[in-house]
PQR file with spaces between the fields and no chain letter, atoms N, CA, C, O and H, PARSE charges and radii, in Angstrom:
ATOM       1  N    UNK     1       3.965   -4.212    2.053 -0.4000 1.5000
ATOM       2  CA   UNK     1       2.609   -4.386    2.517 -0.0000 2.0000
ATOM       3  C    UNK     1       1.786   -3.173    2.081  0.5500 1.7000
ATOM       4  O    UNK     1       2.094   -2.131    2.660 -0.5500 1.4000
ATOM       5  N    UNK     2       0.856   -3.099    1.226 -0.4000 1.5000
ATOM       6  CA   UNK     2      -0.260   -2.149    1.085 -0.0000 2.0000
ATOM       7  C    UNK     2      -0.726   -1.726    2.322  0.5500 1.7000
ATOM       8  O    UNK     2      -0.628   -2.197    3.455 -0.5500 1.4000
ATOM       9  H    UNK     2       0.606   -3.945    0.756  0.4000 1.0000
ATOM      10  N    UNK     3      -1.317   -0.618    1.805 -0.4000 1.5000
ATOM      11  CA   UNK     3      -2.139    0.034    3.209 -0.0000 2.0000
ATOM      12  C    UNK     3      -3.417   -0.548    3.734  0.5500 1.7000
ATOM      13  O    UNK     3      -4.370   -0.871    3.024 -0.5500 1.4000
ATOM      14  H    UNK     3      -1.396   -0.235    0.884  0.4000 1.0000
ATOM      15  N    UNK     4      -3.355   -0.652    5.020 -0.4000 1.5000
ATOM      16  CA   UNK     4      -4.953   -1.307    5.712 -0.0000 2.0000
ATOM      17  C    UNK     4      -6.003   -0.027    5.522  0.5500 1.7000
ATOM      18  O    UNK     4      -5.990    1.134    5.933 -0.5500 1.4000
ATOM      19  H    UNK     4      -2.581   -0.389    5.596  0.4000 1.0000
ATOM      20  N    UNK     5      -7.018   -0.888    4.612 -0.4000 1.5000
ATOM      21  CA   UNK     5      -8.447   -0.564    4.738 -0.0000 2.0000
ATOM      22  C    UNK     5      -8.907   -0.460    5.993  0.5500 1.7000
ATOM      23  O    UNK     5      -8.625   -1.226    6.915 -0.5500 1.4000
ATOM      24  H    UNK     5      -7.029   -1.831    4.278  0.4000 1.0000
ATOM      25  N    UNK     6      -9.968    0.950    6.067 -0.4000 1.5000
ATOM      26  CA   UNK     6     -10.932    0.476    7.019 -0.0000 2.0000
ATOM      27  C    UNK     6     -11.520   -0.675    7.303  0.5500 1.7000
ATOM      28  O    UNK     6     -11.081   -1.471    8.132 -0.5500 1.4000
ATOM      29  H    UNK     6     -10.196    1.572    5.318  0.4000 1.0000
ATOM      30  N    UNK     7     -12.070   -0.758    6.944 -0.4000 1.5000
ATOM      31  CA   UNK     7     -12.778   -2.184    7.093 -0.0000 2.0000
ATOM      32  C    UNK     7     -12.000   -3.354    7.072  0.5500 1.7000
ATOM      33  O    UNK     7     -12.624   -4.415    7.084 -0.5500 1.4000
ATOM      34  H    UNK     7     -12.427   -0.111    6.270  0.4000 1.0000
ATOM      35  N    UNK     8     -10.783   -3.391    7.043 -0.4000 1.5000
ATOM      36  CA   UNK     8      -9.900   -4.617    7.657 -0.0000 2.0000
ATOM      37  C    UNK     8      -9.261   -4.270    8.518  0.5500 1.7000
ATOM      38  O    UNK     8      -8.697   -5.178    9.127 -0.5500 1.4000
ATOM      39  H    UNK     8     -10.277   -2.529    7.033  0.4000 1.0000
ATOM      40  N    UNK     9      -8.989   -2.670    9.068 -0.4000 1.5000
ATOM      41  CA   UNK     9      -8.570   -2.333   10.250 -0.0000 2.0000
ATOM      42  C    UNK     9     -10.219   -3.349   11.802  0.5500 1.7000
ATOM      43  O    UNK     9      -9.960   -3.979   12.827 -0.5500 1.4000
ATOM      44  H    UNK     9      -9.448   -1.932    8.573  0.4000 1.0000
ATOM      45  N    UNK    10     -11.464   -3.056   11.270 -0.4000 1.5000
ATOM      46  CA   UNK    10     -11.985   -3.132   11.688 -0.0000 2.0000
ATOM      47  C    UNK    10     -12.016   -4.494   12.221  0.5500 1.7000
ATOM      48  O    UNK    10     -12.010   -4.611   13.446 -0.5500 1.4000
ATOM      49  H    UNK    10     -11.675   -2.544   10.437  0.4000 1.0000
ATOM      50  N    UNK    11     -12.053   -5.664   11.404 -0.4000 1.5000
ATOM      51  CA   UNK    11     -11.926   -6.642   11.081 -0.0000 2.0000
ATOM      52  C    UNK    11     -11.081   -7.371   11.864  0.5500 1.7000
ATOM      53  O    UNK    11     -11.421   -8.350   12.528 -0.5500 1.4000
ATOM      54  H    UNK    11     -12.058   -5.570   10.408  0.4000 1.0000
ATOM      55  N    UNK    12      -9.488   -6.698   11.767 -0.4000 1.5000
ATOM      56  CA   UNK    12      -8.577   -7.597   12.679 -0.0000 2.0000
ATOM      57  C    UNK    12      -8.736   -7.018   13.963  0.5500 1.7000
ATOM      58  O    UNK    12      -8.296   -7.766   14.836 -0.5500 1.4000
ATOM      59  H    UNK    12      -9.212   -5.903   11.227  0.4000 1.0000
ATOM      60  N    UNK    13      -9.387   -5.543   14.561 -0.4000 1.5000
ATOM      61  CA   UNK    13      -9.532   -5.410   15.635 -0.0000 2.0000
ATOM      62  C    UNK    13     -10.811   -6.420   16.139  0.5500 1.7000
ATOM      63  O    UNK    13     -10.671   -6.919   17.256 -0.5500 1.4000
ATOM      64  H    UNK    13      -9.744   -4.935   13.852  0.4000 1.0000
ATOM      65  N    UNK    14     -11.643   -6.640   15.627 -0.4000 1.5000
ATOM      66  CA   UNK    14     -12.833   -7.695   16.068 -0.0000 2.0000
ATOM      67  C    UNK    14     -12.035   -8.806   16.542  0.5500 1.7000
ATOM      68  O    UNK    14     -11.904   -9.321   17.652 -0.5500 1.4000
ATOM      69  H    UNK    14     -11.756   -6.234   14.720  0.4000 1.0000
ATOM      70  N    UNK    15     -11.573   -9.019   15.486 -0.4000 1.5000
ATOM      71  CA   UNK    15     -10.423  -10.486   15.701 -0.0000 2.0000
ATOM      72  C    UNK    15      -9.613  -10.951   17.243  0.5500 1.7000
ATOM      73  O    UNK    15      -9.590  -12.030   17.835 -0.5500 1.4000
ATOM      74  H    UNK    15     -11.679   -8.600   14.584  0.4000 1.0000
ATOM      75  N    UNK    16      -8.873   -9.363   17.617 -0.4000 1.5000
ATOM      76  CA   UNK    16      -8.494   -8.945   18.280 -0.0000 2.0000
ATOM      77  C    UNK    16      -9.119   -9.237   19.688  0.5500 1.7000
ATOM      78  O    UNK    16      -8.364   -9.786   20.491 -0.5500 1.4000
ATOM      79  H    UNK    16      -8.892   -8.487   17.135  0.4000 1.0000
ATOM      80  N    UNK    17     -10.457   -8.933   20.119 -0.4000 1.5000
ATOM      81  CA   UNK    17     -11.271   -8.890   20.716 -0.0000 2.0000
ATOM      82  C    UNK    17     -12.021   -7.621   20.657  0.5500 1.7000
ATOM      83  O    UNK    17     -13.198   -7.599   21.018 -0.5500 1.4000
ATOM      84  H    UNK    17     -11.071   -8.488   19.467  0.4000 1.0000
ATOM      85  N    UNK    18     -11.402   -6.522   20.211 -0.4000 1.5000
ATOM      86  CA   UNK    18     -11.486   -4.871   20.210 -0.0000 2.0000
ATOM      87  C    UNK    18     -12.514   -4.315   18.844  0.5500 1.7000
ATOM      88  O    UNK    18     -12.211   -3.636   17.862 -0.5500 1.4000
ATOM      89  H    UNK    18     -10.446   -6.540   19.917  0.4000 1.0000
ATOM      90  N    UNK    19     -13.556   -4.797   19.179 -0.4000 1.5000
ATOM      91  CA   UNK    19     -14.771   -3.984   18.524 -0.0000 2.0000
ATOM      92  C    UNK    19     -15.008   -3.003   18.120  0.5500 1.7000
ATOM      93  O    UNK    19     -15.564   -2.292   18.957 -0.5500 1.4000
ATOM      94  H    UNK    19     -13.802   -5.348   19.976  0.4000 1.0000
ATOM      95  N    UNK    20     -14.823   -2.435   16.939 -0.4000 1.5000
ATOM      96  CA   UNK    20     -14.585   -0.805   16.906 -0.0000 2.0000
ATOM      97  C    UNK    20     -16.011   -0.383   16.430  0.5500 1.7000
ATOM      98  O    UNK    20     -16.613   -1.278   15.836 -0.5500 1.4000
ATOM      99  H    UNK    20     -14.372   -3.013   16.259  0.4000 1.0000
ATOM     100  N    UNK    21     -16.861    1.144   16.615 -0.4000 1.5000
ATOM     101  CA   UNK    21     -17.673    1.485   16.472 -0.0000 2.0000
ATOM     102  C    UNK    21     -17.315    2.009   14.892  0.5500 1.7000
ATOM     103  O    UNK    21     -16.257    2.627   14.774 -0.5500 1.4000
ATOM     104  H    UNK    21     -16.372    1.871   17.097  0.4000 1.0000
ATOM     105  N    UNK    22     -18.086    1.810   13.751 -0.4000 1.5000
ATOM     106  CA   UNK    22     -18.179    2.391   12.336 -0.0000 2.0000
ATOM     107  C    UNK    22     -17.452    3.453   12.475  0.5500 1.7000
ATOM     108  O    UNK    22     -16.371    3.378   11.891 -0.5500 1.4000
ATOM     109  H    UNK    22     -18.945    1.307   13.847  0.4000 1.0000
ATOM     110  N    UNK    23     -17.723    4.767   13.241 -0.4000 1.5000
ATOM     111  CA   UNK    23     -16.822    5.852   13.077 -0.0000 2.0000
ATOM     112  C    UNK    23     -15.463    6.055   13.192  0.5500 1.7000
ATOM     113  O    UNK    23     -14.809    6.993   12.735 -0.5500 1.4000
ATOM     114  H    UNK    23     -18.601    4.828   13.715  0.4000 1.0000
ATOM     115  N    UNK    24     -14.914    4.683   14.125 -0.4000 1.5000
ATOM     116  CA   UNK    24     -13.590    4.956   14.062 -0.0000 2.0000
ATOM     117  C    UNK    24     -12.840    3.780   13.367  0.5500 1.7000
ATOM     118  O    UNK    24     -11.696    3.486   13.712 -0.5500 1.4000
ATOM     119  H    UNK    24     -15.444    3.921   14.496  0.4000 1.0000
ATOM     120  N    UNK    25     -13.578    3.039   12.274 -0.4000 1.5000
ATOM     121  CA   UNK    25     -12.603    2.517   11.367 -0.0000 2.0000
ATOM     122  C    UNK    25     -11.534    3.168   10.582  0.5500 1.7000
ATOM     123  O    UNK    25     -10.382    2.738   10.516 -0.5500 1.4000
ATOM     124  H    UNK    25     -14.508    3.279   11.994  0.4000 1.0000
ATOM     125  N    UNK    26     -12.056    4.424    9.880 -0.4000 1.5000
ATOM     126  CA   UNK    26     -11.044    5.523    8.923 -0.0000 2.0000
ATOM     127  C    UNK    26     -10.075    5.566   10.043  0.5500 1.7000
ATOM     128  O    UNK    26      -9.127    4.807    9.842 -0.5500 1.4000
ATOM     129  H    UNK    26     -12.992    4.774    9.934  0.4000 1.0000
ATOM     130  N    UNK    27     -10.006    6.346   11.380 -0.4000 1.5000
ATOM     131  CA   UNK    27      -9.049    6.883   11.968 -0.0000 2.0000
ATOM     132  C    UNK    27      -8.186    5.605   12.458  0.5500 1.7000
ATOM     133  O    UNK    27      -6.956    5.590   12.489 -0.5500 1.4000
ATOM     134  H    UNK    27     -10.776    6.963   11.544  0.4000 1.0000
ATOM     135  N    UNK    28      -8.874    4.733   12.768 -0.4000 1.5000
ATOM     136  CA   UNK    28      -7.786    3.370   13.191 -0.0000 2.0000
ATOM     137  C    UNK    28      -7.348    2.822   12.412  0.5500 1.7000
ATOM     138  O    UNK    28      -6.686    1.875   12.837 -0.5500 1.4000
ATOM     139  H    UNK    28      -9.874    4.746   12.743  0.4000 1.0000
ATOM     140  N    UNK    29      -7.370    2.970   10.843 -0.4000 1.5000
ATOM     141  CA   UNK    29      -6.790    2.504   10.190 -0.0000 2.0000
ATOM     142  C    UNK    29      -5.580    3.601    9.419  0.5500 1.7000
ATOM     143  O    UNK    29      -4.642    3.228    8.714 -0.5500 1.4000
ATOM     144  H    UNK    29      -7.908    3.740   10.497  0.4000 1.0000
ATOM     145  N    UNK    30      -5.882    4.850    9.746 -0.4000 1.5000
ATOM     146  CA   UNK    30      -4.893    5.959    9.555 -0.0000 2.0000
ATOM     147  C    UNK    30      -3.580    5.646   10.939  0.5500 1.7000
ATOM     148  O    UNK    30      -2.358    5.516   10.860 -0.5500 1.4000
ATOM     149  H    UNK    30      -6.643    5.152   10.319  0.4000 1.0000
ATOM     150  N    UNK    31      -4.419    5.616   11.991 -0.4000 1.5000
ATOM     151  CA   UNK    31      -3.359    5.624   12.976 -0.0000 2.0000
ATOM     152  C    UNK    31      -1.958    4.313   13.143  0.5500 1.7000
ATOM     153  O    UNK    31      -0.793    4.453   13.516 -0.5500 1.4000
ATOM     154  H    UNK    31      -5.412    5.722   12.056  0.4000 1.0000
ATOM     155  N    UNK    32      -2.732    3.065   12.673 -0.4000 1.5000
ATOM     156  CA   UNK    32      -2.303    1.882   11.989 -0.0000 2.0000
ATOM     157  C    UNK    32      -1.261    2.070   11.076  0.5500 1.7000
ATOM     158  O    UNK    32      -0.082    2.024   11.424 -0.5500 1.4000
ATOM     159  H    UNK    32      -3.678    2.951   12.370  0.4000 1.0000
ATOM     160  N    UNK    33      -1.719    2.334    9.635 -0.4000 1.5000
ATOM     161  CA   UNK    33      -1.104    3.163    8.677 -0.0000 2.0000
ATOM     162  C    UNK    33       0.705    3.891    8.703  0.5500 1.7000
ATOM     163  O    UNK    33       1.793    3.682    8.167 -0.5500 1.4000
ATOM     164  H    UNK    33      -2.678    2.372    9.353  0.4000 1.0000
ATOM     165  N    UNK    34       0.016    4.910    9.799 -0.4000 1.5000
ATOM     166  CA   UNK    34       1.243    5.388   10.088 -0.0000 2.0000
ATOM     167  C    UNK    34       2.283    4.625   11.384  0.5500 1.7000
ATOM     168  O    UNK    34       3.512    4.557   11.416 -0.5500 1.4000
ATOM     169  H    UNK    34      -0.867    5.080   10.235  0.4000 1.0000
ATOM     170  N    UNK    35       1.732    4.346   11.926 -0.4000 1.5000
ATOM     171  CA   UNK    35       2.944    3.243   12.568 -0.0000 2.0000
ATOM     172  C    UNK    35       3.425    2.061   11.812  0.5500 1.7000
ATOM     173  O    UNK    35       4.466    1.499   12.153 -0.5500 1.4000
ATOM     174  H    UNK    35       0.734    4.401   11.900  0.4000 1.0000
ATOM     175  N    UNK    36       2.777    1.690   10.886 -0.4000 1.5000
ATOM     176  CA   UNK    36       3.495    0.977   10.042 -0.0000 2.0000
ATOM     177  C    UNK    36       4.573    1.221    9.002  0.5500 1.7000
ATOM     178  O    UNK    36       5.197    0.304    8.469 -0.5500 1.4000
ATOM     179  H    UNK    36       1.932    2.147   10.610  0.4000 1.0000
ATOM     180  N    UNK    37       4.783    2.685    8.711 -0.4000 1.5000
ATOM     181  CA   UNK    37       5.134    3.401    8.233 -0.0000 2.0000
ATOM     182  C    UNK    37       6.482    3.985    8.795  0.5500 1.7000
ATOM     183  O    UNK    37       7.387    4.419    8.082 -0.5500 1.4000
ATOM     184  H    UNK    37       4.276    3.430    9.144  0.4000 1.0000
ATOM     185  N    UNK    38       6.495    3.934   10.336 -0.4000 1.5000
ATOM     186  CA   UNK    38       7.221    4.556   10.990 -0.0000 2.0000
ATOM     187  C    UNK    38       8.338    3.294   11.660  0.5500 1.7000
ATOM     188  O    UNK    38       9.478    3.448   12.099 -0.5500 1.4000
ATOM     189  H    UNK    38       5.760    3.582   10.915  0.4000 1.0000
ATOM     190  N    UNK    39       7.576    2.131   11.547 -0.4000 1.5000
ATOM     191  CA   UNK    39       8.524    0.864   11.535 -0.0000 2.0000
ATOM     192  C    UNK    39       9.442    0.558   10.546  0.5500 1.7000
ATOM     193  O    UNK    39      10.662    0.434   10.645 -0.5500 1.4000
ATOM     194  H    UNK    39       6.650    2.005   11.190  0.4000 1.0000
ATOM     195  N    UNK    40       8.608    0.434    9.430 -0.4000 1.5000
ATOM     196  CA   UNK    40       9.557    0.504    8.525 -0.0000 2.0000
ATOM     197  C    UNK    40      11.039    1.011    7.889  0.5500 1.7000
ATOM     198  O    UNK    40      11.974    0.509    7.265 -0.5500 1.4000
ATOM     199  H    UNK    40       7.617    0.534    9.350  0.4000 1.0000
ATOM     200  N    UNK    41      10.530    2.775    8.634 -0.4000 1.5000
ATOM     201  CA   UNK    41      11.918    3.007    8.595 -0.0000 2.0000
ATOM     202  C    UNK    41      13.054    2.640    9.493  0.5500 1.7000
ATOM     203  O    UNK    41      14.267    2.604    9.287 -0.5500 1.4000
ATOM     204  H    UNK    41       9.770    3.183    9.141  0.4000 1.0000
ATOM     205  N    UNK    42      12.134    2.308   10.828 -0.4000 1.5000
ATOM     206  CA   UNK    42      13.185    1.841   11.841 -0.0000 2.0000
ATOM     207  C    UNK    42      13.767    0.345   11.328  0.5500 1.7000
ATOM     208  O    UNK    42      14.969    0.136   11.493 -0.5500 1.4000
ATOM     209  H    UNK    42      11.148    2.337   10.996  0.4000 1.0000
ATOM     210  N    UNK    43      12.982   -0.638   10.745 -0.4000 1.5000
ATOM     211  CA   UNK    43      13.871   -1.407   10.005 -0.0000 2.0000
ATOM     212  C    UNK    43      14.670   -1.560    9.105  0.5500 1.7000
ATOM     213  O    UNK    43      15.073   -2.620    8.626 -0.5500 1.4000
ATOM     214  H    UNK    43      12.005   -0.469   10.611  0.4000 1.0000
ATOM     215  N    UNK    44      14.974   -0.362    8.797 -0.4000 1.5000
ATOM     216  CA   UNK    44      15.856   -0.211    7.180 -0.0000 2.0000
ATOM     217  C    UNK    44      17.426    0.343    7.803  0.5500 1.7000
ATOM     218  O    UNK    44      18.477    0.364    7.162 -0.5500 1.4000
ATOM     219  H    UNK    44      14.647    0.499    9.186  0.4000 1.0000
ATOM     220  N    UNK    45      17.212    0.795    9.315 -0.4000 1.5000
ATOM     221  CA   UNK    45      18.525    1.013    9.542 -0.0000 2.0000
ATOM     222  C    UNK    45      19.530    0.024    9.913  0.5500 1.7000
ATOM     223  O    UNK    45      19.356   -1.104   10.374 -0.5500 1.4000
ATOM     224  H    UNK    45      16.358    0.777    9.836  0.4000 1.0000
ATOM     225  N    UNK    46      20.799    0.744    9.586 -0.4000 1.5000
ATOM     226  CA   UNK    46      21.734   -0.160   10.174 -0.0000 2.0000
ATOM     227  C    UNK    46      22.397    0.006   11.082  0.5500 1.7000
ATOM     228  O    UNK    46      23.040    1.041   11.259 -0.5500 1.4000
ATOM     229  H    UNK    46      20.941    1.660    9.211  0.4000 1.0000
ATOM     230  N    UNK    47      22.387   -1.236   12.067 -0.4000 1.5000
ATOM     231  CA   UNK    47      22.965   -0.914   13.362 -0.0000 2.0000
ATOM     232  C    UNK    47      24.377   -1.533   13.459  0.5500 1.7000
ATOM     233  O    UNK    47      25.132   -1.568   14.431 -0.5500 1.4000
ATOM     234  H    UNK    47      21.864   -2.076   11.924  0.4000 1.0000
ATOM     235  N    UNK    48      24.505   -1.899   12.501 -0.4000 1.5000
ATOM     236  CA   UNK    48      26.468   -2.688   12.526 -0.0000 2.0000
ATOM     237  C    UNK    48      26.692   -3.194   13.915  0.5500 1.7000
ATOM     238  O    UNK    48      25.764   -3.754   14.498 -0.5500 1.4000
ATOM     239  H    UNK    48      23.892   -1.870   11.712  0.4000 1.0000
ATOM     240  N    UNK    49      27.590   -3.073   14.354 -0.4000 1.5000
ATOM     241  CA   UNK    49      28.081   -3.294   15.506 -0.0000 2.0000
ATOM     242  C    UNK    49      27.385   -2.712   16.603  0.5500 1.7000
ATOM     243  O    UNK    49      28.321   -2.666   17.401 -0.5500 1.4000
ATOM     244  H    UNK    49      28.344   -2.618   13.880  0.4000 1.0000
ATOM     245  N    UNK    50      26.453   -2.254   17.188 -0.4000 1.5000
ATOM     246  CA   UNK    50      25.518   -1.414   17.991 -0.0000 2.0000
ATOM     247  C    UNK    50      25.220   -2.860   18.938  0.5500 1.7000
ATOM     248  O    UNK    50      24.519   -3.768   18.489 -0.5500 1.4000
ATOM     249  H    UNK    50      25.692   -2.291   16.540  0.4000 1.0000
ATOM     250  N    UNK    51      25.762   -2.910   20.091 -0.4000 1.5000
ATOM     251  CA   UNK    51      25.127   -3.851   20.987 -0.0000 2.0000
ATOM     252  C    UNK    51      23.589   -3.918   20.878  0.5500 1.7000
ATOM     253  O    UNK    51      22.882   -3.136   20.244 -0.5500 1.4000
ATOM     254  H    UNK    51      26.331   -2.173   20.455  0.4000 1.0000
ATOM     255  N    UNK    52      23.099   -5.231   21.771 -0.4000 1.5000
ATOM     256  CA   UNK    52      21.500   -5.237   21.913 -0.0000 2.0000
ATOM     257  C    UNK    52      21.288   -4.144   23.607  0.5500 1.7000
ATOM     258  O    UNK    52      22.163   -3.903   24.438 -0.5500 1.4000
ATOM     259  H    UNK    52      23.674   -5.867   22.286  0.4000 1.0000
ATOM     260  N    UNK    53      20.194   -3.812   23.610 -0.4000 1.5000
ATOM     261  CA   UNK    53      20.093   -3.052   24.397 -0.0000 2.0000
ATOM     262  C    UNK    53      20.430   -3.550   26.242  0.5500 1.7000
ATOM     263  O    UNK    53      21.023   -3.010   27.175 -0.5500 1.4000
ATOM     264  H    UNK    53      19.483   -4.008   22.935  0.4000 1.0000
ATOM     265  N    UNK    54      19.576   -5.020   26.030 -0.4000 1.5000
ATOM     266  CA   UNK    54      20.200   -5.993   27.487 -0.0000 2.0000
ATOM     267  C    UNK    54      21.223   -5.495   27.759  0.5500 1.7000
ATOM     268  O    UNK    54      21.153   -4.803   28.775 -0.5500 1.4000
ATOM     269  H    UNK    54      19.094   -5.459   25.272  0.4000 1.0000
ATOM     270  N    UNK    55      22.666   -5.554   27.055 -0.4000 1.5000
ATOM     271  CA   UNK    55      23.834   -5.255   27.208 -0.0000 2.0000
ATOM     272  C    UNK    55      23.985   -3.789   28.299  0.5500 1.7000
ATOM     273  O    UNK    55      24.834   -3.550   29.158 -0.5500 1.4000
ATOM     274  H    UNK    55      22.723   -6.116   26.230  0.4000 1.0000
ATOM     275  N    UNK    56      22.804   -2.991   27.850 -0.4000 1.5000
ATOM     276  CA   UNK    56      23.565   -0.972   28.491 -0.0000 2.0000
ATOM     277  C    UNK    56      23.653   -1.565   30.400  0.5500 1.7000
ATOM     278  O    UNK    56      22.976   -2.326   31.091 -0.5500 1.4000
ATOM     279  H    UNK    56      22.115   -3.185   27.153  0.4000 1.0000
ATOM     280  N    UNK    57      24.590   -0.902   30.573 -0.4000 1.5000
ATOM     281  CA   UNK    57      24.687   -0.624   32.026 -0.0000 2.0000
ATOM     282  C    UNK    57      24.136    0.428   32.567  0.5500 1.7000
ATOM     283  O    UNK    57      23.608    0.904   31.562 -0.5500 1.4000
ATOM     284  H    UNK    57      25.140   -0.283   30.012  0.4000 1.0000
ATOM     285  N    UNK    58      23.886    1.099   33.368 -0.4000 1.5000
ATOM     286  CA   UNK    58      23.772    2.767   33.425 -0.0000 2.0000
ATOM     287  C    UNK    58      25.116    2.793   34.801  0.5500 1.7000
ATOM     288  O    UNK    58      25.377    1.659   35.204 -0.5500 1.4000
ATOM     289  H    UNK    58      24.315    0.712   34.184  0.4000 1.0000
ATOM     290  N    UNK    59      25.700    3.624   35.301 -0.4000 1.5000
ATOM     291  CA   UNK    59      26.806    3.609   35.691 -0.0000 2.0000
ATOM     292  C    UNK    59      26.191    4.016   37.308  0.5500 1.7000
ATOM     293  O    UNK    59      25.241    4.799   37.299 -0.5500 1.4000
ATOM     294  H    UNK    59      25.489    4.545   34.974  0.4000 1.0000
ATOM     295  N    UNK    60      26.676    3.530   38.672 -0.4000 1.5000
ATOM     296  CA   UNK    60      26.443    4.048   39.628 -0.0000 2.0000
ATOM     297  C    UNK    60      26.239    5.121   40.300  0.5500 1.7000
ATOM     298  O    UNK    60      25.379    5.446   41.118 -0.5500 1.4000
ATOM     299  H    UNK    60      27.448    2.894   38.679  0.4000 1.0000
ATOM     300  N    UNK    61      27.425    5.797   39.715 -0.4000 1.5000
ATOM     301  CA   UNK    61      27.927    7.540   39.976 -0.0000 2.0000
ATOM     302  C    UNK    61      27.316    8.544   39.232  0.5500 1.7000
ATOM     303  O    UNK    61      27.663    9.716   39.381 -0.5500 1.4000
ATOM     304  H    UNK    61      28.125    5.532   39.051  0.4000 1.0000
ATOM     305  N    UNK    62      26.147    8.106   38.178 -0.4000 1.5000
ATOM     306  CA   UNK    62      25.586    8.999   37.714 -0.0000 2.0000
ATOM     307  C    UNK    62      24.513    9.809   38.621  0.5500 1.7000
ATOM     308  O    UNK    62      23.547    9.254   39.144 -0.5500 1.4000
ATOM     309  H    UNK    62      25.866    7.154   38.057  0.4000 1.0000
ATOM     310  N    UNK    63      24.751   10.946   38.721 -0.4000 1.5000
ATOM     311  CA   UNK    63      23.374   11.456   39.595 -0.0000 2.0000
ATOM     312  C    UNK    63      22.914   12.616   38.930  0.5500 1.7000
ATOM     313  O    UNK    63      23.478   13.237   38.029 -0.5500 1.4000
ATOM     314  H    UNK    63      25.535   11.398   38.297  0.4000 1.0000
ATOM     315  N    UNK    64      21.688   12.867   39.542 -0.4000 1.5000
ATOM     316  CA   UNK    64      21.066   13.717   38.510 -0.0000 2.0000
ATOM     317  C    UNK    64      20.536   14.901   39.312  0.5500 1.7000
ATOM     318  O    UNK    64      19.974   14.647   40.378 -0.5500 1.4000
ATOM     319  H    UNK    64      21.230   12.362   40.273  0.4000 1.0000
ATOM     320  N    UNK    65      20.670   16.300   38.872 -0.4000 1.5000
ATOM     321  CA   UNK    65      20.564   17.323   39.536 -0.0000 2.0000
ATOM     322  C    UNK    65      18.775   17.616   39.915  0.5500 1.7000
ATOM     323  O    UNK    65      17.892   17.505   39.065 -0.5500 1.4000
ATOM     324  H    UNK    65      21.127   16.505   38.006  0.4000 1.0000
ATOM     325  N    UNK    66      18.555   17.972   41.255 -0.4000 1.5000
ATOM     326  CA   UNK    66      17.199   18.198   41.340 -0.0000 2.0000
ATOM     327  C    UNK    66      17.672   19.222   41.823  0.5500 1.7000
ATOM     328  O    UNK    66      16.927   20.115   42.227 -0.5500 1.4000
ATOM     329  H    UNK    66      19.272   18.062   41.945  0.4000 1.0000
């Protein structure tokens, strides 16, 4: 996926319902940008055998020092 333009950051936030004022198209589409960016790598890993998270228990006897 190419990078989102301002002005289509703007665009799908309208869409959205979320109206953005001219000044913050650049930055919402930087901030956009980089979470897309930061997904990506989380999809490239491999989790092999790594249960789904539903699965964790946390254990009864754990307690935590205050």
């Amino acid at each position: 996926m190419s990078e989102l333009a301002p002005d289509e950051a703007a665009r799908l936030a309208a869409r959205a319902g979320l109206p953005l004022d001219a000044a913050r198209h650049t930055s919402v589409a930087a901030v956009a940008n980089h979470i897309h960016s930061v997904v990506s790598v989380l999809r490239d890993l491999e989790f092999g055998d790594t249960a789904p998270a539903s699965t964790y228990r946390v254990e009864e006897d754990v307690r935590v020092a205050g």
